[in-house]
N, C-alpha and C positions, 0 to 999 in steps of 0.2 A: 506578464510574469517575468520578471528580471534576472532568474540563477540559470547559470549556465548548464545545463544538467540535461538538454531536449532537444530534441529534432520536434519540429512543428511544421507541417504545413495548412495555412488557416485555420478552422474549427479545431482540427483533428492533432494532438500530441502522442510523439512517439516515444516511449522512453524503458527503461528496465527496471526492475523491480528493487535494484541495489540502487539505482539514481533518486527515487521513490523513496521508499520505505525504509533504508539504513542509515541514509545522512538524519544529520538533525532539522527535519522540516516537522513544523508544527501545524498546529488546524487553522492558522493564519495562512500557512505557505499553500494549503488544500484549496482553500477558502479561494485565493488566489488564481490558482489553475482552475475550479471548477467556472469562477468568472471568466476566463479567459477562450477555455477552450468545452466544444460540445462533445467532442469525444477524447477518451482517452486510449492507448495502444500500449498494456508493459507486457515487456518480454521478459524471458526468462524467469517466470516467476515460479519459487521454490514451494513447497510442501511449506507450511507456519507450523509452531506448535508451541503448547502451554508453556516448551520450557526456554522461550527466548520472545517474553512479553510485550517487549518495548514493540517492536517490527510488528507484531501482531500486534496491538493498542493502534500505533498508524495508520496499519491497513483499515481497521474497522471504523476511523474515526476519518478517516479520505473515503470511504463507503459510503457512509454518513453525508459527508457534505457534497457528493458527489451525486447522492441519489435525492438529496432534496432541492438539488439543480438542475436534477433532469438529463445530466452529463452518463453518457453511455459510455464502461469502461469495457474494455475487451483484454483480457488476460492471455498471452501465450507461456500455458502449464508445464511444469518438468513429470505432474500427478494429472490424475481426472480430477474434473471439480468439485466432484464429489469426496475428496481428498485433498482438499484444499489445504484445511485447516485439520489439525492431528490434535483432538479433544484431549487425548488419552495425558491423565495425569499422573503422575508419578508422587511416591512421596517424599522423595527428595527437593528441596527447594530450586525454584527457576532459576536460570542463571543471573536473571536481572532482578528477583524478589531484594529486598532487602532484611533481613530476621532483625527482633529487636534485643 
C-alpha cells in the first residue's frame, strides 16, 4: 500500500481514524490495505453519526472488505462500542445529504 498515512510493522497497521476514514480513500484504497496487512490498529476513533455520512459510508465499506479478508481491526474508542455509531436521526438534513 503506497499513501503515506501509516506506521506498519509486517501483518499489522497502525493508524488513526482521521488517517482512515476522512481523507479521500476509496474501496480501492480498502481493498488495498486489507491485501496488504492482517491486522489493522486505529486509534482515536470518534463516536460516527447519521449526520456526517461520507466518514460513516467508509467505515462500513473498509468493514466490508476488511471482514471478507479475514483482516482483524482493533478500534481504540473516544465511546463503548456499543456507541459506536449514533443511529439517532434528526430531521434536519446531513451535513453531506445533498436536497434536490
Amino acid at each position: 500500500y503506497q499513501r503515506r498515512v501509516r506506521v506498519s510493522h509486517g501483518p499489522v497497521l497502525l493508524t488513526s481514524y482521521r488517517e482512515l476514514c476522512e481523507h479521500h480513500h476509496g474501496s480501492s484504497d480498502f481493498r488495498a490495505i486489507a491485501k496488504t496487512f492482517s491486522h489493522v490498529l486505529v486509534r482515536d476513533f470518534p463516536q460516527l453519526s447519521m449526520k456526517q455520512k461520507t466518514p460513516l459510508r467508509r467505515f462500513i465499506i473498509m468493514m466490508d472488505l476488511f471482514y471478507d479478508r479475514g483482516v482483524k481491526l482493533v478500534l481504540s474508542a473516544e465511546v463503548p462500542i456499543t456507541r459506536i455509531i449514533d443511529l439517532e436521526v434528526t430531521s434536519q438534513l446531513a451535513a453531506d445529504d445533498v436536497s434536490c
